[in-house]
Backbone as JSON, one array per atom type, in Angstrom:
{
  "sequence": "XXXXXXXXXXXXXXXXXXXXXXXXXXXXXXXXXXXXXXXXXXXXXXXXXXXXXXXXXXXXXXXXXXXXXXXXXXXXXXXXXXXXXXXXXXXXXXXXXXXXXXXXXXXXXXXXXXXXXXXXXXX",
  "N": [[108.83, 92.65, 84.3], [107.67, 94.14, 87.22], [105.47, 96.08, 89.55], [105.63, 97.71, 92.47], [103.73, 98.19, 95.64], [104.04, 99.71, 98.41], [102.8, 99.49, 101.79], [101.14, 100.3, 104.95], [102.89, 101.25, 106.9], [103.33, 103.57, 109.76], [102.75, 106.05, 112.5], [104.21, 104.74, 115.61], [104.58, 103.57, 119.32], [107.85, 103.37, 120.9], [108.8, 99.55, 121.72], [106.34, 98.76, 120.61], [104.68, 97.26, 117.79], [104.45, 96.96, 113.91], [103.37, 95.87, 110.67], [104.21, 95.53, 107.94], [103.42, 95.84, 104.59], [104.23, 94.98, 100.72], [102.74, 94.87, 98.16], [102.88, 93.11, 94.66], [102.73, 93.76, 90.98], [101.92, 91.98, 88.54], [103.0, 89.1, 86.57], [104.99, 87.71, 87.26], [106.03, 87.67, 89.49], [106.84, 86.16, 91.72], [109.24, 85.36, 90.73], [111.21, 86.71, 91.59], [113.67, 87.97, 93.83], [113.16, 89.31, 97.32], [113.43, 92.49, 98.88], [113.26, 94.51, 101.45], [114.41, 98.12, 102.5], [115.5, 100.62, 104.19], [115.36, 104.06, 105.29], [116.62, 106.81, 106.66], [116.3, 110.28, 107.86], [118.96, 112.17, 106.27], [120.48, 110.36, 106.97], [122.15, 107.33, 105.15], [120.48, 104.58, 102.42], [119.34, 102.03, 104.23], [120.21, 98.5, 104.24], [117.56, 96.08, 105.29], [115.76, 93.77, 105.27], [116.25, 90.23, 103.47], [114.49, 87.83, 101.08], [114.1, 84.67, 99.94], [113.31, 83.35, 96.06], [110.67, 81.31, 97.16], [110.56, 81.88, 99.68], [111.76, 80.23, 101.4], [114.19, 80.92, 101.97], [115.98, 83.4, 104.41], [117.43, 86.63, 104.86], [119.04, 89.08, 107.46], [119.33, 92.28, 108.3], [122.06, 93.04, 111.08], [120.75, 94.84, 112.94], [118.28, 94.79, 112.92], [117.96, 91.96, 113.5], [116.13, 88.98, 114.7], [114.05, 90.86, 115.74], [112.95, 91.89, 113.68], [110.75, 89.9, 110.85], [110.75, 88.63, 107.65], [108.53, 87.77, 105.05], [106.58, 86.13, 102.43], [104.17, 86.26, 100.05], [103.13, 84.3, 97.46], [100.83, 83.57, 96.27], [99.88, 85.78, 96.46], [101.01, 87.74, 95.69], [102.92, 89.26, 97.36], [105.14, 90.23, 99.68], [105.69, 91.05, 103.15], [106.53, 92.94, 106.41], [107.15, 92.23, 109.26], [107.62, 93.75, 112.06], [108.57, 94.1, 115.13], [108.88, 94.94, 118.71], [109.81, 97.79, 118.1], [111.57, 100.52, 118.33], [112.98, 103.67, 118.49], [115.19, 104.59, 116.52], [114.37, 102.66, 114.44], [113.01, 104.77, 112.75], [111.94, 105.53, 110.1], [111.65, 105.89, 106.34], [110.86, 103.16, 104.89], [111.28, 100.87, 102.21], [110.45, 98.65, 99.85], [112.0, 96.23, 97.33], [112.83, 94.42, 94.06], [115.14, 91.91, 93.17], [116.81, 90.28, 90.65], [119.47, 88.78, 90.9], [122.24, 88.6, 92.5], [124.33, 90.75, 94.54], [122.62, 90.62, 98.19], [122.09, 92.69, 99.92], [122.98, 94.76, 98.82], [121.99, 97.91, 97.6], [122.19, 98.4, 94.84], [121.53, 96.52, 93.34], [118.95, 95.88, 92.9], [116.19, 96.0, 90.88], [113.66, 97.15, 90.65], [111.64, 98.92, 92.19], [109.68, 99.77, 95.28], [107.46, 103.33, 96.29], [107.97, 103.76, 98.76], [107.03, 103.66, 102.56], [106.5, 105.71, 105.59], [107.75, 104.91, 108.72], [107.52, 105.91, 111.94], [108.68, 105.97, 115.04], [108.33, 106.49, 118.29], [109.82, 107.68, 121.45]],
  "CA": [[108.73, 93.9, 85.03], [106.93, 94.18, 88.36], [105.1, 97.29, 90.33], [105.51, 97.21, 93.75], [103.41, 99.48, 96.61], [104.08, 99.29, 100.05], [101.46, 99.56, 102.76], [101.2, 99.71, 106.7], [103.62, 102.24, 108.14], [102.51, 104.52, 110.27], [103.1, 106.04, 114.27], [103.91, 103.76, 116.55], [105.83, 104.11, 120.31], [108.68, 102.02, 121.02], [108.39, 98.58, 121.91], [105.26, 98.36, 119.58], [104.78, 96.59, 116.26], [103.82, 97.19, 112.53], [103.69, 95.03, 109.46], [104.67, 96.11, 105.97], [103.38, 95.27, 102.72], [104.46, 95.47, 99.65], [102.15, 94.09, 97.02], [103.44, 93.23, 93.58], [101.81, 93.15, 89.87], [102.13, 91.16, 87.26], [102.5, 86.81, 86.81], [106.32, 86.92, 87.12], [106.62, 88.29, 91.06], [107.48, 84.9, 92.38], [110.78, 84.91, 90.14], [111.73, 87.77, 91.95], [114.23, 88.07, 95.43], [112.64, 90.46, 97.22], [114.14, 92.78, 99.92], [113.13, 95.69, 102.35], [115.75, 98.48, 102.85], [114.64, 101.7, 105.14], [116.26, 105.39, 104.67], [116.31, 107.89, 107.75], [117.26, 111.52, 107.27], [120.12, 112.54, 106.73], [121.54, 108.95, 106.33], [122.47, 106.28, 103.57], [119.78, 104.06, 102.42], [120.55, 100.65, 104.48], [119.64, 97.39, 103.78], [117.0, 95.75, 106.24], [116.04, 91.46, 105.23], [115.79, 89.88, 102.01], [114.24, 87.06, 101.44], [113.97, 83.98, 98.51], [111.9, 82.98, 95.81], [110.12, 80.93, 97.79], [110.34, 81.92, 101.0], [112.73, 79.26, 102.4], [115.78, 81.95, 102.98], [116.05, 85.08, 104.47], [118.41, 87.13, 105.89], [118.82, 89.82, 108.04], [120.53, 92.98, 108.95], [122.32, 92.71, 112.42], [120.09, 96.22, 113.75], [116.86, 94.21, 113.08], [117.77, 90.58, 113.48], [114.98, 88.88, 116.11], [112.83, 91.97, 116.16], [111.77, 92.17, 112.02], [110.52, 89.02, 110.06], [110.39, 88.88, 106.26], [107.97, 86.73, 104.38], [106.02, 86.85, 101.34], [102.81, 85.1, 99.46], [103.3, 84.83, 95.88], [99.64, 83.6, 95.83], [98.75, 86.94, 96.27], [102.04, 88.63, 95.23], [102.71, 90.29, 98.32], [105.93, 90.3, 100.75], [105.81, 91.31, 104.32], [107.96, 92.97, 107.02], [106.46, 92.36, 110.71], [108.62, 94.28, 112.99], [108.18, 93.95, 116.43], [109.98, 95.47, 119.62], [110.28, 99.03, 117.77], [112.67, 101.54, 118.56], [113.24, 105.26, 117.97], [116.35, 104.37, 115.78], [113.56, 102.15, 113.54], [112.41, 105.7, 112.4], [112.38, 106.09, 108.43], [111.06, 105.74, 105.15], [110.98, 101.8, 104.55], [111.11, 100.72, 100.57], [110.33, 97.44, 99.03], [112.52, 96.11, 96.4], [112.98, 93.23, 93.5], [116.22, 91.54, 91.99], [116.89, 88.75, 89.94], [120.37, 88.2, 91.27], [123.13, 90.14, 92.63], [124.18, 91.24, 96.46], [121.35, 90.84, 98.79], [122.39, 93.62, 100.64], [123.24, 95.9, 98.61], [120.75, 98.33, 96.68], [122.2, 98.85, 93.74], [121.06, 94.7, 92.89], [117.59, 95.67, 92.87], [115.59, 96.76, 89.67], [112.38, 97.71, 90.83], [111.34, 99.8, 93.75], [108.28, 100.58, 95.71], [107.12, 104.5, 96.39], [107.95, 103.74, 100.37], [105.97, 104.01, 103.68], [106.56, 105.93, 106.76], [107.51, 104.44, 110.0], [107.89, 106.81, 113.3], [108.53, 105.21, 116.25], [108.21, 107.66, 119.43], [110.25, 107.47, 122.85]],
  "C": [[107.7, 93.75, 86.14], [107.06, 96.08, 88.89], [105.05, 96.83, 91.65], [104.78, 98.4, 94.54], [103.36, 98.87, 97.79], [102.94, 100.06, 101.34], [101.49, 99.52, 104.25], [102.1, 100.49, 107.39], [102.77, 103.23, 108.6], [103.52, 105.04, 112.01], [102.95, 104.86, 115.02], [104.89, 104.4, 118.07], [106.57, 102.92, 120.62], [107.98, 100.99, 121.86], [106.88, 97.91, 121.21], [105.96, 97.82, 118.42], [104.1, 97.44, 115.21], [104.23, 96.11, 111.76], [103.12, 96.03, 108.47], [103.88, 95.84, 104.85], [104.05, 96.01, 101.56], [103.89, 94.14, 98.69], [102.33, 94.43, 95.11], [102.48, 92.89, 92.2], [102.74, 92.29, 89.3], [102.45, 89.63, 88.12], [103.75, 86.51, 87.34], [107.06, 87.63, 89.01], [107.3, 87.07, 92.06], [108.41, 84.62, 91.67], [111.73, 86.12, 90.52], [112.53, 87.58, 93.47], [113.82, 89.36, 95.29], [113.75, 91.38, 98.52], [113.24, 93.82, 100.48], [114.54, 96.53, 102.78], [114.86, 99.74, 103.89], [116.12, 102.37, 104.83], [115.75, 106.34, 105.62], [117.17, 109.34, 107.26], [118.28, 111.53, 107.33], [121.39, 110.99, 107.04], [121.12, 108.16, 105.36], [121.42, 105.09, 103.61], [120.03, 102.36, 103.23], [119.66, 99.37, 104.48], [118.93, 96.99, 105.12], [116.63, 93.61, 106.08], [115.69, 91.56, 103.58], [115.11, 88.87, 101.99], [113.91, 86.02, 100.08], [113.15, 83.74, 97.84], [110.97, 82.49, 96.5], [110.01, 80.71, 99.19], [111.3, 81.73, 102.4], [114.04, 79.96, 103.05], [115.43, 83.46, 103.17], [117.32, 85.47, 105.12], [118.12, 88.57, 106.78], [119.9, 91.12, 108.25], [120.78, 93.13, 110.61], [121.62, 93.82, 113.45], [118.89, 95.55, 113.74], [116.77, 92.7, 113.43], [117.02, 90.28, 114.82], [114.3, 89.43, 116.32], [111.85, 91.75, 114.77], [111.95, 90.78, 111.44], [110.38, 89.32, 108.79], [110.02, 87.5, 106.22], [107.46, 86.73, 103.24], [105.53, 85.56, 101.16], [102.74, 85.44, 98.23], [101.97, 84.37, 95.36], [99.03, 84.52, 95.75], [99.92, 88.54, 96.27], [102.4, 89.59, 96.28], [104.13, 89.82, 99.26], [105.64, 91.24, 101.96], [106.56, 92.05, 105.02], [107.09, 92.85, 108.33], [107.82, 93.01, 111.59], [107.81, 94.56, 114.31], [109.04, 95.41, 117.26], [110.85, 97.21, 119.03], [111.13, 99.96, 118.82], [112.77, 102.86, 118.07], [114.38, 104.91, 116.88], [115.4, 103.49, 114.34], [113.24, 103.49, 112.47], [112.85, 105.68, 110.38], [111.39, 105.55, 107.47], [111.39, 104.02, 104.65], [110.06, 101.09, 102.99], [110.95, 99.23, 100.64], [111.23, 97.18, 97.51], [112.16, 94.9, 95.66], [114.19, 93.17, 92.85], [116.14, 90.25, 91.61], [118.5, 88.21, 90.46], [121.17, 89.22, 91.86], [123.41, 89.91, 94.25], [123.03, 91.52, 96.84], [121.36, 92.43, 99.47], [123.02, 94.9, 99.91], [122.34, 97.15, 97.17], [120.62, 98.54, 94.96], [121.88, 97.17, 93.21], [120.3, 94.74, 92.5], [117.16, 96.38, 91.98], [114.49, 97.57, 89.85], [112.02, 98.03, 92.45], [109.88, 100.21, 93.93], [107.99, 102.37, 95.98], [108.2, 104.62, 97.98], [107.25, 103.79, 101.14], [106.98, 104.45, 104.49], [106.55, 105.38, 108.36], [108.0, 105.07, 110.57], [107.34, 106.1, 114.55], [108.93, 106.45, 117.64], [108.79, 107.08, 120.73], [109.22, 107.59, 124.14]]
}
């Protein structure tokens, strides 16, 4: 079982950046795929990158690919999201997840969930 809390959203205006956290307990967080999904009003939660035990794969969804990086440091239990080049359309509640297997992309894969953070990106 893992706790996850995510960290670092906030106001920003387009074309700015933020980075994410989501820092995880317990010993067994590096046996975990992790993901980032984001959830704007009034629409369906949608997948954003995932990324592998160790680092070496990620993917992306085609609205963030080139702008948002995923990474993560299992020395200090913690995945990432750096998003660059913001956008008004960025705007939402951005979650942290963990699965052990399953569709990357799709939420119902993932067992454990963070609270969320707030990102508002301004025109």
């Amino acid at each position: 079982q893992v706790q996850l809390v995510e960290s670092g959203g906030g106001l920003v205006q387009a074309g700015g950046s933020l980075r994410l956290s989501c820092a995880g307990s317990g010993r067994t967080f590096s046996s975990y795929l992790m993901g980032w999904f984001r959830q704007a009003p009034g629409k369906e939660r949608e997948f954003v990158a995932t990324i592998s035990w160790s680092g070496g794969s990620t993917s992306y969804a085609d609205s963030v690919k080139g702008r948002f990086t995923i990474s993560r440091d299992n020395a200090k239990n913690t995945v990432y999201l750096q998003m660059n080049s913001l956008k008004p359309d960025d705007t939402a509640v951005y979650s942290c997840a963990a699965r052990n297997s399953g569709l990357y992309s799709d939420y119902r894969s993932y067992d454990y969930w963070g609270q969320g953070t707030q990102v508002t990106v301004s025109s």
